[in-house]
TORPAKE-328632 format. One record per residue (C-alpha): residue number from 1; x, y, z. Coordinates in steps of 0.2 Angstrom, whole numbers, plus 2048, in hexadecimal, padded with zeros to 3 digits. Example, Ala and Ser with C-alpha at 12.3 -4.5 7.8 and 13.67 -1.06 7.14 Angstrom:
2
NODE 1 83E 7EA 827
NODE 2 844 7FB 824
// end
This chain:
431
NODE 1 6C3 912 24C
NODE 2 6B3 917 244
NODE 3 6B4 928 247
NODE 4 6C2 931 243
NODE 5 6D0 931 24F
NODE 6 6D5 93E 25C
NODE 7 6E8 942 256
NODE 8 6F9 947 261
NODE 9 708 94E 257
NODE 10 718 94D 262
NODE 11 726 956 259
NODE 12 736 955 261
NODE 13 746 95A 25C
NODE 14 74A 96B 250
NODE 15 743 977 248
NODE 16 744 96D 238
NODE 17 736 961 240
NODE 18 72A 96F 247
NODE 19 727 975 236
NODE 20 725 962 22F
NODE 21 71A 95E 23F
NODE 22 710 96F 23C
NODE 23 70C 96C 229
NODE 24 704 959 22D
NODE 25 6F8 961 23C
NODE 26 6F2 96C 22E
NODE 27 6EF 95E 220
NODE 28 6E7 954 22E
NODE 29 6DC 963 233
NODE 30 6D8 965 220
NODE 31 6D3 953 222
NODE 32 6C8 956 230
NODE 33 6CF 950 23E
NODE 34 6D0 955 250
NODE 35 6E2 959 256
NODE 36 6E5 958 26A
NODE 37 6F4 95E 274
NODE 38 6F4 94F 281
NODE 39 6F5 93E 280
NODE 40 6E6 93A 28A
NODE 41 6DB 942 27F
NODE 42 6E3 939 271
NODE 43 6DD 92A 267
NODE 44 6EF 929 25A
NODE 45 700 930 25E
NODE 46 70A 937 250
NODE 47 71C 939 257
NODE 48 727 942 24B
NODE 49 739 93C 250
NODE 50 749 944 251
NODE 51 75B 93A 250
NODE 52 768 945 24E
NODE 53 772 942 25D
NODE 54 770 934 26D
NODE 55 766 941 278
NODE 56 75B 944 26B
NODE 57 759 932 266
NODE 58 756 92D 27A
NODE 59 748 939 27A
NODE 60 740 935 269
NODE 61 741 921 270
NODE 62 739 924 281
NODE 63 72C 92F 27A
NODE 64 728 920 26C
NODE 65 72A 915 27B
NODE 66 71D 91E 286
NODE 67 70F 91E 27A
NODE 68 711 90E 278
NODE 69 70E 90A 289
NODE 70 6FE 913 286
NODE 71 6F8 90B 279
NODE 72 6FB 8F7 284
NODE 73 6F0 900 290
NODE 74 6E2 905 283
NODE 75 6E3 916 284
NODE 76 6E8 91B 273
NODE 77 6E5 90F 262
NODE 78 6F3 916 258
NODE 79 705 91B 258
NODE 80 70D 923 24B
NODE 81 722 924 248
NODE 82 729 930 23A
NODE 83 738 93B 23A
NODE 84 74C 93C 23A
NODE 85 74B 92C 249
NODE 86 73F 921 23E
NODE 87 747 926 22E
NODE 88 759 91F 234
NODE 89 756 912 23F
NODE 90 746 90A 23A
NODE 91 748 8FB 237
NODE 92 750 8F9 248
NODE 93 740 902 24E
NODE 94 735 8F4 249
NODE 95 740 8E7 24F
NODE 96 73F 8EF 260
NODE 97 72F 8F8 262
NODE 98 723 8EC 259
NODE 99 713 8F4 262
NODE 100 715 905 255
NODE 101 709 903 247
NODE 102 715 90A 23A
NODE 103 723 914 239
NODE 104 726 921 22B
NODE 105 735 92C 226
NODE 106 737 93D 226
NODE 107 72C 94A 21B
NODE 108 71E 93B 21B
NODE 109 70E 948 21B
NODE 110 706 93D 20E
NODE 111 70C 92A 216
NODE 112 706 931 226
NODE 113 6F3 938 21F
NODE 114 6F2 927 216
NODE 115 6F6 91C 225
NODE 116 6E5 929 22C
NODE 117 6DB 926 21D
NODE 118 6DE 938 218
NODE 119 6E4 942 209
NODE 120 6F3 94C 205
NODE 121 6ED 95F 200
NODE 122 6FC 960 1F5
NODE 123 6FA 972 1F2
NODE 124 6F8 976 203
NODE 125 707 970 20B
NODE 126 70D 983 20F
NODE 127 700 985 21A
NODE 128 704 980 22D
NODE 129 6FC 97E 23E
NODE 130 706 988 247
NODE 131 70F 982 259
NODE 132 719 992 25D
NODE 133 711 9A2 262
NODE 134 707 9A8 252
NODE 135 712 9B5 251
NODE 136 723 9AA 24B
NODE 137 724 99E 241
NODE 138 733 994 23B
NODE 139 735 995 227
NODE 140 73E 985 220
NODE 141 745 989 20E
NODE 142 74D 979 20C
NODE 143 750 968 210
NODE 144 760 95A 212
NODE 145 773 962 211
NODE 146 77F 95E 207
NODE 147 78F 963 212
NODE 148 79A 955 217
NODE 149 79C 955 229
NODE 150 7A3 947 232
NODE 151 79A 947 240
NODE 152 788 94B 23B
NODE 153 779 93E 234
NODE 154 76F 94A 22D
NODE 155 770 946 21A
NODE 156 76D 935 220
NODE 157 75C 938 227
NODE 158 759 947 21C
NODE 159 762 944 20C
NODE 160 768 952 200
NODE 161 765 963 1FF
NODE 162 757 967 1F6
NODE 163 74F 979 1F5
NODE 164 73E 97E 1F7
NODE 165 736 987 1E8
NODE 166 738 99A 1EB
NODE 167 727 99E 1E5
NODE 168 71F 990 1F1
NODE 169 728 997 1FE
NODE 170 724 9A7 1FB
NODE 171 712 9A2 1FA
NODE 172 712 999 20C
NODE 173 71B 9A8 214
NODE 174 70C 9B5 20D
NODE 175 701 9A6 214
NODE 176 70A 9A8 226
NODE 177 707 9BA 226
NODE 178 6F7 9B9 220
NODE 179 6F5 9AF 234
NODE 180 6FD 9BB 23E
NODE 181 711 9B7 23C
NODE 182 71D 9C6 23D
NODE 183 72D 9BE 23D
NODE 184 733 9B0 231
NODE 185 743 9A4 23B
NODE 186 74B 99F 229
NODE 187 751 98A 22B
NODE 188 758 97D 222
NODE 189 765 971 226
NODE 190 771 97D 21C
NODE 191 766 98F 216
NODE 192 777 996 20D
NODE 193 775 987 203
NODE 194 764 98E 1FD
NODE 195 761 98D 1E8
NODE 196 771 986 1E4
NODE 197 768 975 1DF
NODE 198 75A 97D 1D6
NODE 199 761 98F 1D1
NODE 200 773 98A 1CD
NODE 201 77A 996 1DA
NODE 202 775 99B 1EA
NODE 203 765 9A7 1EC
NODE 204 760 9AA 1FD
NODE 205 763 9BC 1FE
NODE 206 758 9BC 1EF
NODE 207 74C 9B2 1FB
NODE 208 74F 9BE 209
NODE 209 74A 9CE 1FE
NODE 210 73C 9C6 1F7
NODE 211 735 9C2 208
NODE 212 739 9D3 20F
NODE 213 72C 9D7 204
NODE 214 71E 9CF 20D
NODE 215 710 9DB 215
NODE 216 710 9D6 228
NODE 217 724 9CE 227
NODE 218 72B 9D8 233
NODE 219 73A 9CD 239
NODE 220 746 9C3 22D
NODE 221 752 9B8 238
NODE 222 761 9AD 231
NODE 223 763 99D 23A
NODE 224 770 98C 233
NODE 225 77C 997 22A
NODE 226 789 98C 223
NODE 227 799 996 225
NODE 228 7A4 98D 217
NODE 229 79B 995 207
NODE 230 792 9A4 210
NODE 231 78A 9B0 202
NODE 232 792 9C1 200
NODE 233 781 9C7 1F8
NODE 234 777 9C1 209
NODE 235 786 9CB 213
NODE 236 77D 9DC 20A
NODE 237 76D 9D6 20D
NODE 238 76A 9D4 21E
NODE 239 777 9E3 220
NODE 240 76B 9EE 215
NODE 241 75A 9E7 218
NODE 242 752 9ED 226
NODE 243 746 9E0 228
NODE 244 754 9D2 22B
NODE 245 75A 9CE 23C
NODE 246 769 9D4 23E
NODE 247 76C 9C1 242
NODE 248 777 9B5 23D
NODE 249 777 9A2 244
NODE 250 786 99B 23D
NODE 251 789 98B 244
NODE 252 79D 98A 244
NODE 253 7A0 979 24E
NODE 254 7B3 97D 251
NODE 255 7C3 986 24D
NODE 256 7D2 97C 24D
NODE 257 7D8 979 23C
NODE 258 7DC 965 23F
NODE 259 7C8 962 246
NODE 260 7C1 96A 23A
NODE 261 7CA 962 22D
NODE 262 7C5 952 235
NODE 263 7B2 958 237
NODE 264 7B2 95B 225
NODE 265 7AD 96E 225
NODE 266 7B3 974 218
NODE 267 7BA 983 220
NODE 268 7CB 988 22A
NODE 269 7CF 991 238
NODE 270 7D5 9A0 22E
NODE 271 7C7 9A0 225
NODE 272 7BA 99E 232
NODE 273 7C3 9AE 23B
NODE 274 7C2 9B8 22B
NODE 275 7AE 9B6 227
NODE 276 7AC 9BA 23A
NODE 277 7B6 9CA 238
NODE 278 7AC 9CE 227
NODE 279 79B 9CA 22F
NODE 280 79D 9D6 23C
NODE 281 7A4 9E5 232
NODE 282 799 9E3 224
NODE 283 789 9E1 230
NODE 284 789 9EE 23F
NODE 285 780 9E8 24D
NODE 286 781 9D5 249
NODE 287 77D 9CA 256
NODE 288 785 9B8 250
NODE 289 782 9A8 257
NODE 290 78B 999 256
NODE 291 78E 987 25B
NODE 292 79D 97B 261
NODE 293 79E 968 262
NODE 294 7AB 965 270
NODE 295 7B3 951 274
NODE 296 7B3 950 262
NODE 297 7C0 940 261
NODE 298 7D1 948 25B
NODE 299 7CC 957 267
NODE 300 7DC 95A 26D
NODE 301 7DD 964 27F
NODE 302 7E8 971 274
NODE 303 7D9 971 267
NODE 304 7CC 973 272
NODE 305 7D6 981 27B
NODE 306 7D7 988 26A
NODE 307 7C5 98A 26A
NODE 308 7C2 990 27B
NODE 309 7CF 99F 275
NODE 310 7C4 9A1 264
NODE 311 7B3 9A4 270
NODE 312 7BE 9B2 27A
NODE 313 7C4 9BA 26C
NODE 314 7B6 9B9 25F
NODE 315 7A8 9BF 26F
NODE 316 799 9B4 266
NODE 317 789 9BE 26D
NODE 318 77F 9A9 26D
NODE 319 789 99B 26E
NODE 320 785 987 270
NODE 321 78E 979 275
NODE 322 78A 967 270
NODE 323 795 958 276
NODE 324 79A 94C 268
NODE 325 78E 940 264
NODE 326 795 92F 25B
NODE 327 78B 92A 24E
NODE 328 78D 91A 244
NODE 329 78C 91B 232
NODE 330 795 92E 232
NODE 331 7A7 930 22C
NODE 332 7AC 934 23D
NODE 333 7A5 923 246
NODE 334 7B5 91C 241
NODE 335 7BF 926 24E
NODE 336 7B6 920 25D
NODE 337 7B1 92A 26B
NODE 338 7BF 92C 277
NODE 339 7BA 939 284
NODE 340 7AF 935 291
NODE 341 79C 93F 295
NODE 342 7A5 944 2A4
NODE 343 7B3 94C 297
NODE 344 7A6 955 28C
NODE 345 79E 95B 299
NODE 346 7AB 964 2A0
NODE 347 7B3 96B 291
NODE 348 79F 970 28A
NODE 349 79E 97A 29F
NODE 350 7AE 982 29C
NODE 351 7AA 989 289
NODE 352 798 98F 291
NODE 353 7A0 997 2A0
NODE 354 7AB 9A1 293
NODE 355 79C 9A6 28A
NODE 356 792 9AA 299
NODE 357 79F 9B8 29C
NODE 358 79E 9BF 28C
NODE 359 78A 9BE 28A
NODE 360 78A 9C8 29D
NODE 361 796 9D7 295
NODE 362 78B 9D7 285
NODE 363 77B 9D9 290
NODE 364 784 9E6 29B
NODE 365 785 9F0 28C
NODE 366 773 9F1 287
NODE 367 76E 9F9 299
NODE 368 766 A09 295
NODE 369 764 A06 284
NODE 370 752 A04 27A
NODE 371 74D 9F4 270
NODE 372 741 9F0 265
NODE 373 73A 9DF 26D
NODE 374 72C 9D5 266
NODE 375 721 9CA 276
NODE 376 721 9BA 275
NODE 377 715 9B7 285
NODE 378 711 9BA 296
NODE 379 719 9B3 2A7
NODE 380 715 9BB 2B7
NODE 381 719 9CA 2BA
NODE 382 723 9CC 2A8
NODE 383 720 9CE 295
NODE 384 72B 9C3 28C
NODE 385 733 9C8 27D
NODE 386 742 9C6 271
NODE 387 74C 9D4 268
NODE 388 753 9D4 258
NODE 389 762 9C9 261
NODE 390 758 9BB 267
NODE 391 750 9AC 25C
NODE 392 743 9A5 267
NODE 393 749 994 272
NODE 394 75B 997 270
NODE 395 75F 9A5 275
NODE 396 75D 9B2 283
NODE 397 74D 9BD 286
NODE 398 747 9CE 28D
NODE 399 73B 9CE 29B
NODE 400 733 9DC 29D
NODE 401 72A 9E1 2AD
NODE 402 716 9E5 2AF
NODE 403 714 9F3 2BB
NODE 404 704 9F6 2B2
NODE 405 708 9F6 2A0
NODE 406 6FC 9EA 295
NODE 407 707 9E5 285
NODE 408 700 9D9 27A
NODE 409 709 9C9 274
NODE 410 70F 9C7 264
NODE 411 712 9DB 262
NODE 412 721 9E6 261
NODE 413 725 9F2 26E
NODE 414 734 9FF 271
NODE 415 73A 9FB 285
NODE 416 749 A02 28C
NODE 417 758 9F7 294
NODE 418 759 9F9 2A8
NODE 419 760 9E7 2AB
NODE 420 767 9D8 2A9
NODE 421 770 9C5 2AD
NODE 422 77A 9B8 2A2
NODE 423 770 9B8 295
NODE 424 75F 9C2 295
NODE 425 75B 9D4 296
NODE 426 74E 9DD 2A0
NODE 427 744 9EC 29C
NODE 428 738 9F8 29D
NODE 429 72A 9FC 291
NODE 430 72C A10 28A
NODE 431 71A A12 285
// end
């Protein structure tokens, strides 16, 4: 190619790999080249995998597969494969999709520029091209995870924990506002975990105060809590700081004592109960969300009863359900995969429907009452916002009807609650 190339970035999977996808459009835009959101307009593809579980690894496959095809039919030169996908299985990869022109892992910004004839701005890898409205942005503190879990390939594909520097990422979050952003989504394989490997203990309340600082920061929120060594100091924080979320996603995975033992956790079924019942006296107005793995193998029906009475009791404002994944190389490959899709499938149904009863009465409760609700973007006859409950993608929104009013994405409004389903609200803008 003697010009250079028109460039696609396809990001697939987390969070995690938005923000890596985000920081290689920048450096490639600091290189001067032209990035396109379709394939047709493209000369290279740049697919940023994901391979965490099989759903994620079909699509990240398909996707590698169809720009192949477009590449046999001369409509692009290039593909690119980096990420979690390419980091774990790549030698497979090239074994069985030949026609990719090189594979990279995960974090390769400076692989990937070189393959582009480019150059790394070292010094300016805070700065991002942002795919989420310009208003949010995810905020990754740190990278890899050093929890044991049985089940999960992460360390695999991302390796340790390894914290960001505090002042860079203080730095990188001036620049987001500096563009517009008003709330920072805190991620990382495992965010309690933050400073322990650099600071010798755990700093991210520290973090958190430091970033409430910010001119333009107007929402802090808490995602990828890890509950086993959760911070007493962060409990104050978001309970005292106004600028937190009062937000906690805490991905707790189950509650019977003999499958989390077996999952490695690190935490019991007492235990687990306790820090819920801590979290919500010590933080008023908490909205906690959570996550299950159900047809984990030595899920017994008693177990997985067990949890369905937890999600009842504990009344989770957000709750997801993964089925087990079996994944080789993980402690917990060795114990097979007894139950069938058909299994999962019904036990993940019958935990939602639980949830989707709970999520209604929570809803019901907000009827009449005002919200402070930032818009996220326009659809038909609605404003679509979030409130201080609701992380973007994952969780419910409020929809707020017209009828005149002219409110501008991006912004925060006061509305008033006059309806609601399962899991969104709907409103009315209070001028």
């Amino acid at each position: 190619m003697s010009r250079k190339p028109n460039i696609e970035i396809i990001s697939l999977g987390c969070s995690k790999n938005t923000v890596d996808s985000e920081r290689l459009m920048h450096q490639l835009k600091l290189n001067n080249f032209n990035l396109v959101e379709n394939s047709n307009d493209a000369d290279a593809i740049v697919i940023n995998t994901c391979g965490f579980i099989d759903e994620a690894k079909e699509e990240s496959v398909n996707t590698i597969l169809q720009a192949v095809k477009l590449k046999k039919e001369g409509k692009i030169k290039k593909v690119v494969v980096a990420g979690c996908l390419s980091e774990r299985y790549k030698d497979d990869l090239m074994n069985e999709i030949p026609e990719v022109d090189v594979f990279f892992g995960t974090e390769a910004y400076e692989e990937v520029l070189h393959e582009f004839g480019a150059d790394l701005k070292r010094e300016l890898l805070g700065e991002r091209e942002l795919t989420t409205p310009k208003h949010y942005a995810y905020f990754k503190i740190s990278e890899g995870c050093d929890n044991p879990c049985s089940f999960c390939a992460i360390p695999l594909m991302r390796g340790n924990h390894r914290s960001f520097d505090r002042i860079e990422l203080l730095k990188e979050a001036e620049y987001l506002s500096s563009i517009g952003v008003k709330e920072l989504i805190v991620i990382g394989q495992d965010t309690t975990d933050y400073g322990k490997d650099t600071e010798g203990n755990r700093i991210i309340a520290k973090l958190f105060r430091d970033l409430s600082k910010i001119e333009g920061i107007e929402w802090i929120r808490l995602l990828y809590a890890y509950p086993s060594h959760f911070p007493d100091e962060l409990i104050d924080e978001i309970a005292n700081n106004p600028k937190i979320c009062k937000y906690i996603d805490i991905p707790l995975q189950h509650i019977s004592d003999p499958v989390l033992k077996s999952m490695r956790r690190g935490i019991s079924s007492k235990r687990t109960r306790e820090l819920i019942k801590t979290l919500k006296e010590k933080i008023p107005g908490l909205t906690l969300r959570t996550t299950f793995i159900v047809g984990y193998p030595n899920e017994t029906e008693n177990e997985f009863d067990e949890l369905c009475d937890f999600v009842r009791e504990a009344e989770f404002d957000r709750v997801g359900v993964f089925n087990y994944s079996l994944e080789e190389t993980t402690p917990s490959f060795i114990l097979g995969d007894p139950f069938t899709q058909k299994q999962k499938e019904f036990r993940k149904a019958k935990l939602m429907e639980i949830q989707k009863r709970i999520s209604e009465k929570k809803n019901a409760s907000f009827v009449a009452k005002k919200l402070k609700v930032i818009i996220d973007s326009v659809e038909g006859e609605y404003f679509v916002g979030r409130s201080e409950r609701d992380a973007p993608e994952v969780d419910g929104e409020v929809f707020i009807q017209k009828n005149g009013t002219d409110l501008d994405v991006g912004h925060f409004y006061n509305i008033e609650i006059v309806d609601y389903n399962d899991y969104d609200l709907y409103g009315k803008y209070l001028g």
